[in-house]
C-alpha positions in Angstrom: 14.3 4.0 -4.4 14.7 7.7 -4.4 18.7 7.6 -6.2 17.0 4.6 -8.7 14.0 7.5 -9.7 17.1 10.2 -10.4 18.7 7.8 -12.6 15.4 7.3 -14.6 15.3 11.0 -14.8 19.1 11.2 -15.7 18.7 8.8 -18.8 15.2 10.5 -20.0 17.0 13.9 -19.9 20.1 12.4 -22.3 17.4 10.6 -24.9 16.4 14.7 -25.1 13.2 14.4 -22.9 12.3 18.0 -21.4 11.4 17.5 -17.9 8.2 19.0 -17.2 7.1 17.0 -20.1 7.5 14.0 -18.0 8.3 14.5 -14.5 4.4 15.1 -13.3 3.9 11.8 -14.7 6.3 10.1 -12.4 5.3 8.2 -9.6 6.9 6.0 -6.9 5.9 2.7 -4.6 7.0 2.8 -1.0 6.7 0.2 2.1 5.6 0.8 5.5 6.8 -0.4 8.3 6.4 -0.2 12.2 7.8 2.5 13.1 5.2 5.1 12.9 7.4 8.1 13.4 9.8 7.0 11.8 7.9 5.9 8.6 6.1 9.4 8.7 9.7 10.9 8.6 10.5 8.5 5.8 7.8 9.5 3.4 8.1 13.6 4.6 12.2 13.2 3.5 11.6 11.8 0.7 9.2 14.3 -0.9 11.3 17.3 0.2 14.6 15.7 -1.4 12.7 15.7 -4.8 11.1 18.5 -4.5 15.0 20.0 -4.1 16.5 17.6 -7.1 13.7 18.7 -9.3 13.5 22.6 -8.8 17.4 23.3 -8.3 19.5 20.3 -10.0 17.2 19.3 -13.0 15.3 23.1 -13.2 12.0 21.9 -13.8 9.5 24.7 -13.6 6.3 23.2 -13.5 5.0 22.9 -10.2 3.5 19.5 -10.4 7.2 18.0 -11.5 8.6 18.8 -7.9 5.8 16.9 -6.3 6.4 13.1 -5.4 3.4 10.5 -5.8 3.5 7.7 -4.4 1.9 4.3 -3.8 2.1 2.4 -0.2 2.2 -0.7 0.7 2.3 -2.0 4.6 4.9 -3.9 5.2 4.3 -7.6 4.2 7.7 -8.7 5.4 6.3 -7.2 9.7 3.3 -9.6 9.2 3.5 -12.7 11.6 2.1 -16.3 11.4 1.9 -16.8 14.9 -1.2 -15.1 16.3 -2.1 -13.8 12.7 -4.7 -11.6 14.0 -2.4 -9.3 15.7 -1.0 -8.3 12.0 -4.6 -6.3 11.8 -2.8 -3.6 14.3 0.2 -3.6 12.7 -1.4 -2.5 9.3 -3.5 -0.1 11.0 -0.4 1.6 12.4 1.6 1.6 9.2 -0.8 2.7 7.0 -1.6 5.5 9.6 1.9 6.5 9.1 1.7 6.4 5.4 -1.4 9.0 5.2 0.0 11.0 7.7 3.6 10.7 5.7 1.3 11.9 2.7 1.0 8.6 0.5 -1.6 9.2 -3.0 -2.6 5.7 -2.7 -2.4 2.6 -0.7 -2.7 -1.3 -0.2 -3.2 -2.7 3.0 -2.0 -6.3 3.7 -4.6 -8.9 5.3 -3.7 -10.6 8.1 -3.5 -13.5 6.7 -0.7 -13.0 4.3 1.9 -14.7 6.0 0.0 -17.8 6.0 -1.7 -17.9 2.1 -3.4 -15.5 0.1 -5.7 -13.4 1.9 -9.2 -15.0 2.7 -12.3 -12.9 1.5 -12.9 -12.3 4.8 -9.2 -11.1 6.0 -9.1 -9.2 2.4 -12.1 -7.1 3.4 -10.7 -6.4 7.1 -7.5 -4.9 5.0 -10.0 -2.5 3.4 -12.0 -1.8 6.0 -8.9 -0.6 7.6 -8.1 2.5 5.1 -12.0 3.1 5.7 -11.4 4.0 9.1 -8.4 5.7 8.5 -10.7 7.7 5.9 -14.1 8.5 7.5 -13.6 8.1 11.4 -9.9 8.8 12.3 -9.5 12.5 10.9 -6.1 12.8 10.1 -6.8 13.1 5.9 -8.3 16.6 7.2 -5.5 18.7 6.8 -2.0 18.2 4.7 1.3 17.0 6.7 -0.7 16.9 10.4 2.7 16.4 12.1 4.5 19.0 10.5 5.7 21.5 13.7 6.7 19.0 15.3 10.0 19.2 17.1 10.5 15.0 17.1 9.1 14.8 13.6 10.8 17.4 12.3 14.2 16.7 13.5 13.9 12.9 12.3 12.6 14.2 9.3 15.8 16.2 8.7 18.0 13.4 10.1 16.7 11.0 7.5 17.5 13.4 4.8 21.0 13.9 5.8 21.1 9.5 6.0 19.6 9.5 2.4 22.4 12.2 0.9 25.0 10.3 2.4 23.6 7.6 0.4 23.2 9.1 -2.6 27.0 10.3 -2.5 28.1 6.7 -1.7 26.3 5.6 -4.7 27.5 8.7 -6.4 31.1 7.4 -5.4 30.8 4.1 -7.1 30.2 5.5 -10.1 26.4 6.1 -9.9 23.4 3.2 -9.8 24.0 0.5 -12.5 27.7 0.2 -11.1 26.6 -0.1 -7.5 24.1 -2.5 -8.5 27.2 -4.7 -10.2 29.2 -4.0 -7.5 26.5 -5.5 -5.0 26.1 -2.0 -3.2 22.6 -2.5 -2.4 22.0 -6.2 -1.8 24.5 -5.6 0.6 23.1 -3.3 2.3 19.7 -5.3 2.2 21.0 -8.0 3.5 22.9 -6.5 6.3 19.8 -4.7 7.0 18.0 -8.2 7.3 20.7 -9.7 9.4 20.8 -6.9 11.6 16.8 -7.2 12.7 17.2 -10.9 12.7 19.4 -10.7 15.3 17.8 -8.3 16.8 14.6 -10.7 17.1 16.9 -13.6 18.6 18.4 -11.8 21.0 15.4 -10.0 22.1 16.6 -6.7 21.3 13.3 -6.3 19.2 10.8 -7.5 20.6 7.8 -8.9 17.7 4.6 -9.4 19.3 3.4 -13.3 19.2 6.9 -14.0 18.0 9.5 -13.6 21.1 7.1 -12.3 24.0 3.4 -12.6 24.5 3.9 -16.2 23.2 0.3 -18.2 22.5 0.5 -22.0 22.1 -2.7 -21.7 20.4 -3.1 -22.5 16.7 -4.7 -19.8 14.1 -8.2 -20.5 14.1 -8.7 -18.5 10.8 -9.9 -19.2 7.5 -7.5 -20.6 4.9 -7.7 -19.6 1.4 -8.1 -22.4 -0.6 -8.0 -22.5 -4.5 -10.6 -24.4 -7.1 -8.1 -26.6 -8.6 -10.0 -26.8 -12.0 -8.9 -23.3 -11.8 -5.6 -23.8 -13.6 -7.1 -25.9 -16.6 -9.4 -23.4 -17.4 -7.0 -20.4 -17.8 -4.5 -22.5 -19.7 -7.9 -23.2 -22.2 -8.4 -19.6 -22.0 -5.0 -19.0 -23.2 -4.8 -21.9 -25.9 -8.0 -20.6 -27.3 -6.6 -16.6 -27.2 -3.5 -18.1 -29.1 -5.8 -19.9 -31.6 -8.0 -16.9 -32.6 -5.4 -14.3 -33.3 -3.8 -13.2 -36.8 -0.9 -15.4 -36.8 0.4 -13.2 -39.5 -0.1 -10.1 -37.5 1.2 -11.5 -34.6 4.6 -13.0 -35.4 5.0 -9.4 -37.6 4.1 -7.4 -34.2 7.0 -9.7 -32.2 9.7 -9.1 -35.2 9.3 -5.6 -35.5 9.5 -5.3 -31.9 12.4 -7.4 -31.6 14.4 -4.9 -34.3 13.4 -2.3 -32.2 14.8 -3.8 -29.7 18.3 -4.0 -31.2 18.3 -0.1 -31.5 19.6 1.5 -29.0 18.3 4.8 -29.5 14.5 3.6 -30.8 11.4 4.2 -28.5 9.8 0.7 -28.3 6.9 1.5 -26.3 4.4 1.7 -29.7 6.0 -1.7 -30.9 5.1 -3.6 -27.4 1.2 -1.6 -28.2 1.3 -3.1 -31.5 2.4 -6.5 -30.3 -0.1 -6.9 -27.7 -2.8 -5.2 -29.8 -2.0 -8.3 -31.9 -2.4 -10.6 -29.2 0.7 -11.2 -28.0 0.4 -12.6 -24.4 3.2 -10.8 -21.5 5.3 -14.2 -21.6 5.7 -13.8 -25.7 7.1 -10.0 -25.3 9.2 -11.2 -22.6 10.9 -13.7 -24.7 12.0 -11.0 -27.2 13.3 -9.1 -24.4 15.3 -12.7 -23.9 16.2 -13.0 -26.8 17.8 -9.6 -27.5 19.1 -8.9 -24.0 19.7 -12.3 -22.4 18.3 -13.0 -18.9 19.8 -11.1 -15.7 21.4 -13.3 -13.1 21.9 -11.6 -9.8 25.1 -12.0 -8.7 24.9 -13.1 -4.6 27.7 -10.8 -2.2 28.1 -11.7 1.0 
């Protein structure tokens, strides 16, 4: 995530962007998992590498342009459907780690996720969660609480060092979009997800509810369930949208966006304004973008 954000900044800088004029503006979307100390390190490494990239590689002076935002969201992928309930504590832990790792913002997952969408009733316990964390736990009172500590602090710096070996690897390959053709990081997402599968079957990790502290006892929790009228109305929604807009405004908006498209060095941001602003539904811009571009097949490495 961190390399893929330096590349964004990389190609802003070439189209002549200054960087103070867009760095504070920046803003990134992390997972957390279990591993509180571990996350916490995670989050803490990751802020001081950009703080580093953006004061002494890219020079950008303002303050605010060496800080990392970031959005959080608990680990969906930790969240079990045997004995669903459980997945409350898990949240709780990794979105304790997030605050305390210094997140801006953050989702919770509900407990129910790994079952269906989340049941008014699990979606609320997901809140209620970060209102704990907010108003009863204290740790929002004071900025990086584990900072001094030997454990966190050493982790911290050993994640930085894993990250920059990372970064040179990419670096080696000839920088993100090759190691992206290359399959350098599906790769090492998948063998990151083989290596904790195995882990699970041979008991190495133990996942609570999963393989130990087995229940033969069904989820007794409520089950989303959707309207299905639900479906015919938005598609009415959208015929009638489709049927009220300036037809000649519209198809206008999606050619002129579509030239833009075709020029490399032209800004289309104001055209996709325009187009919308003419009613032009997500799918419809997307199809220019289809169009113009083709569609991206990932390629599958094993």
């Amino acid at each position: 995530t961190l390399i893929d954000g330096i590349e964004y900044v990389t190609w802003a800088l070439e189209r002549g962007l200054d960087i103070d004029s867009f760095a504070p503006r920046l803003s990134f979307f992390f997972n957390s998992h279990n591993d509180f100390f571990e996350e916490v390190a995670k989050f803490r490494a990751a802020r001081r590498i950009w703080a580093r990239q953006m004061r002494e590689v890219y020079g950008a002076k303002n303050p605010r342009s060496w800080l990392m935002r970031f959005h959080t969201q608990t680990a969906g992928v930790s969240l079990t459907e045997q004995q669903p309930e459980v997945n409350l504590v898990r949240v709780a832990i990794q979105a304790l780690a997030a605050v305390m790792g210094g997140t801006q913002s953050l989702h919770t997952d509900a407990m129910d996720e790994a079952i269906a969408l989340p049941s008014d009733k699990a979606a609320r316990l997901a809140v209620r969660t970060q209102q704990v964390i907010l108003h009863e736990s204290g740790v929002i009172n004071t900025v990086d609480p584990l900072g001094g500590s030997y454990f966190v602090e050493k982790l911290t710096t050993d994640m930085e060092n894993d990250v920059l070996r990372i970064f040179s690897e990419v670096e080696a390959l000839g920088g993100v979009l090759p190691a992206i053709e290359r399959g350098y990081f599906q790769r090492e997402t998948m063998e990151s997800s083989a290596r904790f599968q195995r882990e699970v079957e041979t008991r190495d990790r133990i996942v609570v509810g999963v393989n130990e502290y087995i229940s033969g006892e069904k989820p007794d929790i409520p089950i989303l369930k959707f309207d299905p009228e639900g479906e015919k109305r938005h598609l009415a929604r959208l015929k009638q949208h489709k049927a009220n807009r300036d037809a000649a405004k519209h198809a206008a908006a999606l050619a002129a966006l579509e030239q833009a498209s075709r020029d490399p060095k032209a800004n289309t941001m104001p055209y996709i304004i325009d187009a919308v602003n003419s009613g032009a539904t997500v799918g419809e811009v997307c199809n220019i973008w289809r169009k113009v571009y083709g569609e991206y097949k990932e390629q599958v490495f094993v």
